[in-house]
C-alpha positions in Angstrom: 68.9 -42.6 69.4 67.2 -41.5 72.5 66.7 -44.5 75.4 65.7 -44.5 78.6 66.8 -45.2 81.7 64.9 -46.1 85.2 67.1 -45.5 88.0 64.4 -45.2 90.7 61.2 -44.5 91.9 60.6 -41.6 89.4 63.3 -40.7 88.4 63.9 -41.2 84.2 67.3 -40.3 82.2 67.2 -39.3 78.7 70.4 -41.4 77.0 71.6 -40.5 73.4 73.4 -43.0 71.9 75.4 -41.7 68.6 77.4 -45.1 66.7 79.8 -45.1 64.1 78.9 -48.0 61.7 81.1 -48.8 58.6 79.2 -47.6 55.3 78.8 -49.6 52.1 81.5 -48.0 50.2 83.9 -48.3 52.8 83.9 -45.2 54.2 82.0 -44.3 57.7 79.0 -43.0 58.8 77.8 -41.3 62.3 74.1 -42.4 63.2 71.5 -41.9 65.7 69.2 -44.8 65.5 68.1 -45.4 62.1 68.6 -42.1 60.9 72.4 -41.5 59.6 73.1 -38.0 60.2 76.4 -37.9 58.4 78.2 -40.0 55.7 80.9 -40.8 53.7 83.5 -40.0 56.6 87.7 -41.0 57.2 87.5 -42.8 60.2 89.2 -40.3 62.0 86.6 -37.7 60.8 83.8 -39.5 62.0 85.1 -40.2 65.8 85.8 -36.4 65.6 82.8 -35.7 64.8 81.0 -37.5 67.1 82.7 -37.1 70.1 81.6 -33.3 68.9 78.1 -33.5 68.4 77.9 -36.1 71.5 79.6 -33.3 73.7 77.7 -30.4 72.6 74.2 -32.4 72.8 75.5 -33.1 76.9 76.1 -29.7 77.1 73.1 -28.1 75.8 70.4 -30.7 76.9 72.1 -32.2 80.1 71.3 -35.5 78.6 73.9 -38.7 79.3 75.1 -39.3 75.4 77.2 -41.7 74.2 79.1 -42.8 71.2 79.9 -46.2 70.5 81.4 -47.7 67.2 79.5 -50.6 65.8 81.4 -53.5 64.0 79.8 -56.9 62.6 82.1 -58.4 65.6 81.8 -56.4 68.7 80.6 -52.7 70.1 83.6 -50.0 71.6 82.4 -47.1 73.9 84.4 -44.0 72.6 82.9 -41.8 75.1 80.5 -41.2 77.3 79.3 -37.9 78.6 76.8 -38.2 81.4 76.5 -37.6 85.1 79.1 -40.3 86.6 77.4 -40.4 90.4 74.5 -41.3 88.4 76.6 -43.9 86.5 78.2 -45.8 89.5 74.6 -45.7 91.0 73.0 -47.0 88.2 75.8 -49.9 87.8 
């Protein structure tokens, strides 16, 4: 999911935010937003996988991008690749 982020006078960040969510079958699934872009994943797969596609969508678009898991219970930050001046400013 792409958000946005208003630091200052004109100045916007792009933020994707990648979550692993528990599918229905009891496997995992990687999502961005609404659209799931990968499914039926081991756990340990799908935290691979998205700390992957997280890092290389940094790399190539210089956008912050997250991923986060999602329970019914509570959210964890896996990882977060982004510009860390900007992210002790923004805090």
């Amino acid at each position: 999911m792409r958000g946005r982020a208003l630091l200052g006078p004109g100045v916007v960040v792009m933020r994707v935010v990648l979550t692993i969510k528990e599918s229905n079958h009891g496997l995992w699934c990687i999502c961005s937003g609404s659209t799931v872009l990968f499914d039926r994943l081991h756990f340990a797969h799908a935290i691979r996988l998205s700390r992957g596609l997280a890092r290389e969508e940094h790399a190539s678009s210089g956008s912050d991008t997250c991923v986060e898991m999602v329970c019914a219970e509570f959210t964890i930050a896996l990882v977060d690749y982004g510009d860390p001046a900007r992210s002790r400013t923004a805090a």
